[in-house]
C-alpha positions as CSV (number, residue, x, y, z in Angstrom):
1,X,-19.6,13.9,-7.1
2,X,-22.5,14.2,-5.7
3,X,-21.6,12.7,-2.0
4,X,-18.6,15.0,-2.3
5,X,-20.5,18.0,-2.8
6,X,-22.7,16.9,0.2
7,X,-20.0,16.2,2.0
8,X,-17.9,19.7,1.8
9,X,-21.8,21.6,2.2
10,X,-21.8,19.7,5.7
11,X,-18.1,20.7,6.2
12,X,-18.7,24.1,5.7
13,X,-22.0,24.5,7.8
14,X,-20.5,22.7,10.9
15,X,-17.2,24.8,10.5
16,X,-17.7,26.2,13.7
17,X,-18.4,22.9,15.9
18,X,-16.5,20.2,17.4
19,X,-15.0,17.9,14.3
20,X,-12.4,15.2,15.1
21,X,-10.9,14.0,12.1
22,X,-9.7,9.8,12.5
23,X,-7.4,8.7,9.3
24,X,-5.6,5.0,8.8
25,X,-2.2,4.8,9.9
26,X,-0.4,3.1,6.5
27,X,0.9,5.4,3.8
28,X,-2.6,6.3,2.3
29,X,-3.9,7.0,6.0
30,X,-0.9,9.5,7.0
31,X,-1.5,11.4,3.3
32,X,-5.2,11.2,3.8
33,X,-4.4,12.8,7.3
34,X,-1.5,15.7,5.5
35,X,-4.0,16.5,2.9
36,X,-7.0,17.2,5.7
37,X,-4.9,18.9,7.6
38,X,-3.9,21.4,5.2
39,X,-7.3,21.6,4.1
40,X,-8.3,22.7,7.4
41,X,-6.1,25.2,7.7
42,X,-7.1,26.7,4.4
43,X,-10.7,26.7,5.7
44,X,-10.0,28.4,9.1
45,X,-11.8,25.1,10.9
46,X,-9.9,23.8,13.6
47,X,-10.2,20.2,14.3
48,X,-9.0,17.7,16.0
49,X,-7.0,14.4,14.9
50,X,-6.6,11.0,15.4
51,X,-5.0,7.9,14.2
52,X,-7.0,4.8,14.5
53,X,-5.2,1.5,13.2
54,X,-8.7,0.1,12.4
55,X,-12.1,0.3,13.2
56,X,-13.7,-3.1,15.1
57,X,-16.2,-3.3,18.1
58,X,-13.3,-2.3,20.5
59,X,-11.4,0.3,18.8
60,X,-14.7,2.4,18.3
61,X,-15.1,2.6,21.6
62,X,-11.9,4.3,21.6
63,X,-13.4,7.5,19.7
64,X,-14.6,10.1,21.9
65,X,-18.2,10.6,19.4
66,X,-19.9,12.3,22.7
67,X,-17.3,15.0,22.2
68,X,-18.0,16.0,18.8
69,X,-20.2,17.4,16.3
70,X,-18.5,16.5,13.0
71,X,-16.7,12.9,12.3
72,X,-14.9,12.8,9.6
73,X,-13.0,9.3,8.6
74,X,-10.8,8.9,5.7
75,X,-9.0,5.7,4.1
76,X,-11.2,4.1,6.3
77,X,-15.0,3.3,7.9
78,X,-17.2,2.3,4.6
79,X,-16.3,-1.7,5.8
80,X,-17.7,-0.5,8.9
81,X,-21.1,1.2,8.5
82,X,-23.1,-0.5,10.4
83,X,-21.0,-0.3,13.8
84,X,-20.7,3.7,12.8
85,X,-24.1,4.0,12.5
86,X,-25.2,2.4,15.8
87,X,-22.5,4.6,17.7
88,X,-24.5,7.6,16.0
89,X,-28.0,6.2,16.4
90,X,-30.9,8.7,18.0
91,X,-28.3,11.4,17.6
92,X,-28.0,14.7,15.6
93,X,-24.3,13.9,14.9
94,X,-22.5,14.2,11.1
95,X,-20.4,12.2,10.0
96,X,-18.4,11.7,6.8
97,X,-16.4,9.1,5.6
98,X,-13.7,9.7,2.5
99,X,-12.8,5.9,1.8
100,X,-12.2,3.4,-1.0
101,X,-12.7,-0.1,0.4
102,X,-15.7,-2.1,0.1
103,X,-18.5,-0.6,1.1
104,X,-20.5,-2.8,3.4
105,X,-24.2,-3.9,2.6
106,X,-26.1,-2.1,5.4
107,X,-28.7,1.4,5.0
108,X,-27.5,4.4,6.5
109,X,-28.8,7.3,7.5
110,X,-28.7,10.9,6.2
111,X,-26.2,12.5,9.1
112,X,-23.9,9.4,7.1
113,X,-22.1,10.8,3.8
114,X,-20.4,8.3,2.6
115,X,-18.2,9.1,-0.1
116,X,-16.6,6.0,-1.8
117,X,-15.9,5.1,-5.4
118,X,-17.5,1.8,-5.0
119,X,-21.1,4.2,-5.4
120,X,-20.3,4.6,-9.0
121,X,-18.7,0.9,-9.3
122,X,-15.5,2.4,-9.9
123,X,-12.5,0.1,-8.4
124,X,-11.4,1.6,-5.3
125,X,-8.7,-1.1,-5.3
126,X,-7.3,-0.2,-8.4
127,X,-8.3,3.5,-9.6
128,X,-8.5,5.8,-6.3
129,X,-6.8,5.6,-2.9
130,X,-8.4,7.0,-0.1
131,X,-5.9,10.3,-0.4
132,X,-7.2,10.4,-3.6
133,X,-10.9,10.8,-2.1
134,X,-9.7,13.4,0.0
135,X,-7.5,15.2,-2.5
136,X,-11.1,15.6,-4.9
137,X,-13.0,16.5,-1.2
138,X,-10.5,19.4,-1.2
139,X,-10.6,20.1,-4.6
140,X,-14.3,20.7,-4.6
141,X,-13.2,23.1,-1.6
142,X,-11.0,25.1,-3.8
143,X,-10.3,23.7,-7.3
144,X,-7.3,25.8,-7.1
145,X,-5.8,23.7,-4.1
146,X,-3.6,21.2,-6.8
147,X,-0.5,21.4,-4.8
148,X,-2.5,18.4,-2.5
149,X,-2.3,16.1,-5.4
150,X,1.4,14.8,-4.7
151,X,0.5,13.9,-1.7
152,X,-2.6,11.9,-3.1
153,X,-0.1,10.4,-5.7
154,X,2.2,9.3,-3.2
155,X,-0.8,7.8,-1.3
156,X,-1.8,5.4,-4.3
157,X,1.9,4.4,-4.5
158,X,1.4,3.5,-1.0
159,X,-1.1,1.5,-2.1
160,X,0.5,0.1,-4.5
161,X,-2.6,1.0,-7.2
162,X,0.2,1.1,-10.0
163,X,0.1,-2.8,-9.7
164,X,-0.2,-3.2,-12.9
165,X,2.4,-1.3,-14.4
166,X,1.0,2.6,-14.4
167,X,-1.9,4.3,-12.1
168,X,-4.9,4.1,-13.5
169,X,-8.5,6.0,-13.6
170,X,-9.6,8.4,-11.4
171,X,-5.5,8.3,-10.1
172,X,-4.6,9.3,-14.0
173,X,-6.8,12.8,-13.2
174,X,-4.6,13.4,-9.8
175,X,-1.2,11.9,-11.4
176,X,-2.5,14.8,-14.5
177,X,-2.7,17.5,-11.7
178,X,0.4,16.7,-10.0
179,X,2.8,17.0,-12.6
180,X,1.1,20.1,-14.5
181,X,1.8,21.6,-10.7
182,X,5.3,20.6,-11.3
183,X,5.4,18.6,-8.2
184,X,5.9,14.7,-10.0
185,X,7.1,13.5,-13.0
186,X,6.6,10.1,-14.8
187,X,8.6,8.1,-17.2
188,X,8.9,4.6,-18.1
189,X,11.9,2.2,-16.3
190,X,12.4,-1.6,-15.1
191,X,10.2,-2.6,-11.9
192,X,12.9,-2.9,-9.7
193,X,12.6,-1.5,-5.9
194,X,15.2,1.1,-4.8
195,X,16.0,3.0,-7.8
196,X,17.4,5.8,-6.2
197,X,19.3,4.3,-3.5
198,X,20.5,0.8,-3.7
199,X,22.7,-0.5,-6.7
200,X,21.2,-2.4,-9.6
201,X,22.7,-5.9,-8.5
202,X,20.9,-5.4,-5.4
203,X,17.7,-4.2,-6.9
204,X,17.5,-7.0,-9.0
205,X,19.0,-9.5,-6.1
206,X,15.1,-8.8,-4.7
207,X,12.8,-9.1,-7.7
208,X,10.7,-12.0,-7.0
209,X,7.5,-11.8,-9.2
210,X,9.6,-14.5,-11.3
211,X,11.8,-16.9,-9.4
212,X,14.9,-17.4,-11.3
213,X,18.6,-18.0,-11.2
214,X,19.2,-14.5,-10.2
215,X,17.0,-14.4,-7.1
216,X,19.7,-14.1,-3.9
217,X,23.0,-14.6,-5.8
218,X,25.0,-11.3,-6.2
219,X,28.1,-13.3,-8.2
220,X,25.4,-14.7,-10.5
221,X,23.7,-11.2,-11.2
222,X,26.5,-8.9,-11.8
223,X,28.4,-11.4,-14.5
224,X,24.5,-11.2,-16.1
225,X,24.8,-7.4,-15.8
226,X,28.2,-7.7,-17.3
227,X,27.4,-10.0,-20.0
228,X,24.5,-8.0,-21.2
229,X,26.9,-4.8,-21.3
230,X,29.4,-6.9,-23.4
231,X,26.5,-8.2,-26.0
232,X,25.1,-4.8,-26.7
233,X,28.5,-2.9,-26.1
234,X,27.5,-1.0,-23.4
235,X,29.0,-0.3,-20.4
236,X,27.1,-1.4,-17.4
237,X,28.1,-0.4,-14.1
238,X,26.1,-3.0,-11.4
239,X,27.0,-0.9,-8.3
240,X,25.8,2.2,-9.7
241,X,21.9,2.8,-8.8
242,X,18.8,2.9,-11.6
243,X,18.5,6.6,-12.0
244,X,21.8,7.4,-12.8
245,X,21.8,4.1,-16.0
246,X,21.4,5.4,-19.0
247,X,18.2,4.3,-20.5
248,X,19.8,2.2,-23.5
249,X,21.4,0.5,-21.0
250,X,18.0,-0.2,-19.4
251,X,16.4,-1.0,-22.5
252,X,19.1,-3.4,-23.2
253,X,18.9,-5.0,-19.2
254,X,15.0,-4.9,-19.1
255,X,15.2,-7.2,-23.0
256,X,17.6,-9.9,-22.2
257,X,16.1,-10.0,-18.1
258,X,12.6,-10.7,-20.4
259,X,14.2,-13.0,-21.9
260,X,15.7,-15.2,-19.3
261,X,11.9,-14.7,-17.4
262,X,10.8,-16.4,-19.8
263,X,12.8,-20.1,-19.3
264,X,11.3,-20.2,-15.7
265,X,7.4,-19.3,-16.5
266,X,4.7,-21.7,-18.1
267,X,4.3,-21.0,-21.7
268,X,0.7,-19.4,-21.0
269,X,2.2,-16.9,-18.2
270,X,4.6,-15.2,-20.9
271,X,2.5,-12.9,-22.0
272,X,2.1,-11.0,-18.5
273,X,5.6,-10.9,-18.1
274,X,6.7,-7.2,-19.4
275,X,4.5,-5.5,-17.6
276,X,5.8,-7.0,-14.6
277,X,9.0,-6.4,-15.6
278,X,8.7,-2.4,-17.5
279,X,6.2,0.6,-16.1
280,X,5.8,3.9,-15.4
281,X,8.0,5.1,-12.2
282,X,6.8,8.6,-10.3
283,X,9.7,10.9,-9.1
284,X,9.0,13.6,-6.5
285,X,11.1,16.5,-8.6
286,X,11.8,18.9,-5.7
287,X,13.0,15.6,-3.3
288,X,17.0,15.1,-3.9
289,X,18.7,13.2,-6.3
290,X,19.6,9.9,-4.8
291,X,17.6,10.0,-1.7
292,X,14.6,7.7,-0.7
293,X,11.9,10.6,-0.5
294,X,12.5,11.2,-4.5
295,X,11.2,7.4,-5.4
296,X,7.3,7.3,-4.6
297,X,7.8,3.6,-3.6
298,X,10.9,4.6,-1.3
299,X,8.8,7.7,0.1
300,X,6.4,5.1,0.8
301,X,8.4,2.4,2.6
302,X,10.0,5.3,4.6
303,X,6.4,6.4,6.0
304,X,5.8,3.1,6.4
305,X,8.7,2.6,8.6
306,X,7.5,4.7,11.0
307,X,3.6,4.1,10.9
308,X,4.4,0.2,12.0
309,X,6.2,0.9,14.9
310,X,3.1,3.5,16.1
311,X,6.2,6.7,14.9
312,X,3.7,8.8,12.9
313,X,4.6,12.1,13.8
314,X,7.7,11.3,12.3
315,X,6.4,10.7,9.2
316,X,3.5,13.4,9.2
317,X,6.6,15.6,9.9
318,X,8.4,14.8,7.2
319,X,5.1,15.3,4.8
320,X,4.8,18.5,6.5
321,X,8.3,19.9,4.9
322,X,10.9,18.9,7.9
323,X,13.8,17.6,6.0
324,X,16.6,17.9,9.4
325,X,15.4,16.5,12.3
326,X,12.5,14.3,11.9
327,X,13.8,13.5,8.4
328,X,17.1,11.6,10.4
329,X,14.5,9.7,12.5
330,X,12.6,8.7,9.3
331,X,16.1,7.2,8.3
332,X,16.6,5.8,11.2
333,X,13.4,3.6,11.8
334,X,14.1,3.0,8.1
335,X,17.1,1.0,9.3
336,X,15.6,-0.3,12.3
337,X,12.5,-1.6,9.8
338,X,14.9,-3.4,7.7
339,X,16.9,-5.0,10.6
340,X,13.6,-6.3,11.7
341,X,12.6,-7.6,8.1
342,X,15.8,-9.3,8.0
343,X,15.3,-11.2,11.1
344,X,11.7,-12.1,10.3
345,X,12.7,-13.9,7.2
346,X,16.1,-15.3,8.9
347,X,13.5,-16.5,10.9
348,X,11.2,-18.1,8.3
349,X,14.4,-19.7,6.2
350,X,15.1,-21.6,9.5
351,X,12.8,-22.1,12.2
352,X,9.1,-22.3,10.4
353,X,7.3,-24.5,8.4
354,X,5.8,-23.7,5.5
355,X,2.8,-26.0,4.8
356,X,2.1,-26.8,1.4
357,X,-1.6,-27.1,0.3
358,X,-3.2,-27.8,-3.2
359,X,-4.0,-24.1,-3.9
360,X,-2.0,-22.5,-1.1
361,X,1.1,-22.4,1.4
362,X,1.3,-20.8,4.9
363,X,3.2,-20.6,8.2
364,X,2.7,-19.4,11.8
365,X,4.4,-17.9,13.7
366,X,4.7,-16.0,17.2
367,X,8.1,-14.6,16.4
368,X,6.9,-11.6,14.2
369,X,5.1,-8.9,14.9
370,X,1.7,-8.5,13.3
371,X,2.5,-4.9,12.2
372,X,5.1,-6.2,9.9
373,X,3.7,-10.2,8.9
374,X,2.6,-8.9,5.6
375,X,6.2,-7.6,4.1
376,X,7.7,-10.8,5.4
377,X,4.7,-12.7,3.4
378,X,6.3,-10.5,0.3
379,X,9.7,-11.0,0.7
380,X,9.5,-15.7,1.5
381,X,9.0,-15.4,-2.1
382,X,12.8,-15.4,-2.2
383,X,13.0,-18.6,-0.3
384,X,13.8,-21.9,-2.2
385,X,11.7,-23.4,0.5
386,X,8.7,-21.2,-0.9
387,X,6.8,-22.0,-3.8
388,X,6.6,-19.0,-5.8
389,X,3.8,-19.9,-8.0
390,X,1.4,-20.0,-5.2
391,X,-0.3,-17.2,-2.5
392,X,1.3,-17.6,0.6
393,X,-0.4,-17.0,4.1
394,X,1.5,-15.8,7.1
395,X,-0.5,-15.9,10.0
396,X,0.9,-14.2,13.7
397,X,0.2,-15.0,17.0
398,X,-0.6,-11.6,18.4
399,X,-1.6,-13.3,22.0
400,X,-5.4,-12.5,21.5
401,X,-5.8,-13.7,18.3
402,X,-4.0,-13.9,14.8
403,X,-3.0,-11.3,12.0
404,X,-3.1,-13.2,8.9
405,X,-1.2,-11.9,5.6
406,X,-1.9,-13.1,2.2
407,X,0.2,-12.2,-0.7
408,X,1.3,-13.7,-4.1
409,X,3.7,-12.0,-6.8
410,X,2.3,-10.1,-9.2
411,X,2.8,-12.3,-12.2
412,X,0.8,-15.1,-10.1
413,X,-1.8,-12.7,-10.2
414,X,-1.8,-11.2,-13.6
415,X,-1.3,-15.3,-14.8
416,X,-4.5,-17.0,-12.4
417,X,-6.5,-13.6,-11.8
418,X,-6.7,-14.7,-8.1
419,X,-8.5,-13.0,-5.7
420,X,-7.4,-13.3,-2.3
421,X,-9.3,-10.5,-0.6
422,X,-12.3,-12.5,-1.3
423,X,-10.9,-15.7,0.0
424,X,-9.5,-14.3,3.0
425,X,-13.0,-12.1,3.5
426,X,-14.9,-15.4,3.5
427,X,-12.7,-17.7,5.4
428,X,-12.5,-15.0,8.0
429,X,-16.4,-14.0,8.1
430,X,-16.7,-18.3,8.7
431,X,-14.7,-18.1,11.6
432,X,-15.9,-15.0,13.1
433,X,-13.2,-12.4,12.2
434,X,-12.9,-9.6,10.0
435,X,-10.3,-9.2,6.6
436,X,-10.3,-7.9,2.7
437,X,-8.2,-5.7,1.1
438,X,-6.6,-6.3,-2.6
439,X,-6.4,-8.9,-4.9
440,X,-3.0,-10.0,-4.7
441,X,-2.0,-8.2,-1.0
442,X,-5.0,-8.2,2.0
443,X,-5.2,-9.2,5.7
444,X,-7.5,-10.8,8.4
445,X,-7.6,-10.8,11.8
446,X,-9.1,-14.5,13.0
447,X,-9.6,-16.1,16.3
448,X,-8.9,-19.2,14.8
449,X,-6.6,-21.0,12.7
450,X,-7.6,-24.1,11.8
451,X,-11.3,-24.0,11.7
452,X,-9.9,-20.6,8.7
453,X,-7.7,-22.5,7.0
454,X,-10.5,-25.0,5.8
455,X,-12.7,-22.0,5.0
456,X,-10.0,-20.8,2.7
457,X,-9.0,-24.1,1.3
458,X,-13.0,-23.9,0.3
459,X,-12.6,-20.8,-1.2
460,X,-9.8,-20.6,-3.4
């Protein structure tokens, strides 16, 4: 509280100066970005923007900090300190960073403000977002200013910070302000992606935080669907999406889908299954029935679409309130997104290896883009040739280097309590790259691959 209160007293007295506002480009970045923007219009300061895909000794060269008074960086910069505070050094420059990643080791100076729940060892991997950083920035502002909290929400969605079933900590305070605004609502359902737009045999073709019979076999799931409809005389429809199943007919799904889990885990895993299976869902009320911007995790992969392929004005429009034209390119890259996931993992199933380690598995490849490496890491997991009891590492040739992705389902993570930001931190820092992010889902970018893989292979 106290960084924040600095930070919106150093806000207000440069109000009339050059600021240039630089945000992340993922789903947390572009809300980070929607929320400051409004803010900024609120205040009467006009600032400029920019998006900045990360910050590394080349891409801060990029940022024009001779032009300006005021820096602000948000969902990003507090893993970077030390190359912000050189850039800054021996000069009366501001600068204030709204993050929640790890905060590197290094001093800083007073013009520095950084504001990061790591300060007050809260988890910024697990109870705040960086649009959640911004949202209380703004609150401070104007406590009034509520209406900003969906957008935070959505941001920790992004994030995915309801990993382990519900949002948590300091997101509980902006989920509270949220729905008392009117603007989302919470209630409990299955963990299956697309509830508002794809049917339940597909949803459930996809779930692959337990590998079992079901995975990739539509005849297989609808006579379970069926089945369980017959048992509990209900009637099932398996075409017909989540949100409009009753929820005894959830209930009943969600028991007996518990129950087959359970044949295909070790004994000891059990007892993280339902919360990998049941948890609170987050709807956006005023979004339609039945379209992806109504789902928080839809809304998310639909931003997400466009961020990857360098499209966010499309998505910043969308945020913004344009639901005709830019919401038909959102749709659009949406499809193009999910052509270009399917190919990836064609691609996996049939022309990569996957090498098997003690701990591990990974692949390379220079056939995927490093923008979208780490879905396709998420989505092997429904490839017999995968191991789903394992992380796996996806690592891209980007022609200069490699964009690994490390990921591992949820129940692996719940079950071993691994933590592969750390690994992947380490065995990058060894071979002179840079990486960290969650637990269970992070990244790296490493100039080399074999000297990182024994790093890693250390580590975990």
């Amino acid at each position: 509280m106290e960084n924040l209160k600095r930070a919106v007293k150093t806000l207000r007295k440069n109000k009339d100066k050059n600021i240039l506002i630089c945000t992340h480009i993922d789903t947390d970045g572009i809300t980070s970005r929607i929320i400051l923007e409004k803010l900024m219009e609120r205040l009467n300061i006009d600032a400029d923007f920019m998006f900045l895909r990360q910050i590394n000794v080349n891409s801060i060269e990029e940022i024009p900090f001779s032009d300006y008074d005021l820096i602000i960086f948000a969902d990003l910069g507090s893993g970077q300190l030390s190359l912000i505070k050189e850039k800054i050094e021996n000069t009366n420059k501001k600068v204030i960073i709204l993050d929640h990643h790890m905060v590197e080791n290094v001093k800083i100076p007073e013009n520095i403000i950084n504001v990061n729940p790591w300060n007050l060892n809260k988890d910024g991997g697990k109870e705040i977002c960086g649009a959640g950083v911004c949202y209380f920035f703004a609150k401070i502002c104007n406590p009034r200013w509520t209406d900003l909290a969906k957008y935070a929400v959505l941001g920790s969605i992004g994030d995915i910070q309801n990993f382990e079933g519900k949002l948590k900590g300091l997101n509980e305070k902006i989920l509270k302000d949220a729905i008392e605004r009117g603007d989302v609502k919470k209630y409990m359902d299955l963990q299956f992606y697309g509830k508002q737009t794809r049917p339940l045999f597909i949803s459930m073709k996809y779930f692959t935080d337990v590998r079992t019979d079901l995975v990739n076999n539509d005849s297989r799931i609808i006579r379970f669907i069926m089945n369980v409809g017959e048992k509990y005389n209900l009637d099932i429809n398996p075409t017909l999406s989540l949100c409009e199943i009753p929820f005894e007919c959830k209930r009943a799904l969600g028991s007996e889908f518990l129950h087959k889990c359970n044949k295909y885990v070790p004994r000891e895993w059990s007892i993280y299954l339902p919360k990998v299976i049941f948890g609170e869902v987050y709807e956006f009320v005023h979004e339609e029935f039945k379209t992806p911007l109504r789902d928080l995790e839809e809304f998310s992969t639909c931003i997400n679409a466009c961020a990857r392929y360098g499209e966010y004005e499309i998505a910043l429009n969308v945020l913004r309130g344009d639901r005709e034209s830019y919401y038909k390119k959102m749709l659009s890259m949406l499809r193009k997104h999910r052509k270009n996931l399917a190919k990836s993992l064609n691609h996996v199933k049939d022309e990569v290896e996957v090498i098997q380690k003690d701990k591990f598995q990974y692949f390379e490849t220079d056939k995927i883009k490093a923008e979208i490496v780490g879905i396709v890491a998420s989505l092997t997991y429904s490839l017999e040739k995968v191991d789903w009891k394992k992380p796996i590492f996806a690592i891209a040739d980007n022609g200069d280097g490699y964009k690994v992705s490390a990921r591992c389902p949820k129940l692996l993570a719940f079950a071993k309590d691994i933590n592969l930001a750390d690994a992947i931190r380490y065995a990058s820092y060894k071979v002179g790259g840079s990486g960290g992010g969650h637990k269970f889902a992070c990244g790296a970018y490493v100039p080399d691959v074999d000297e990182f893989i024994k790093h890693l292979e250390k580590r975990l």
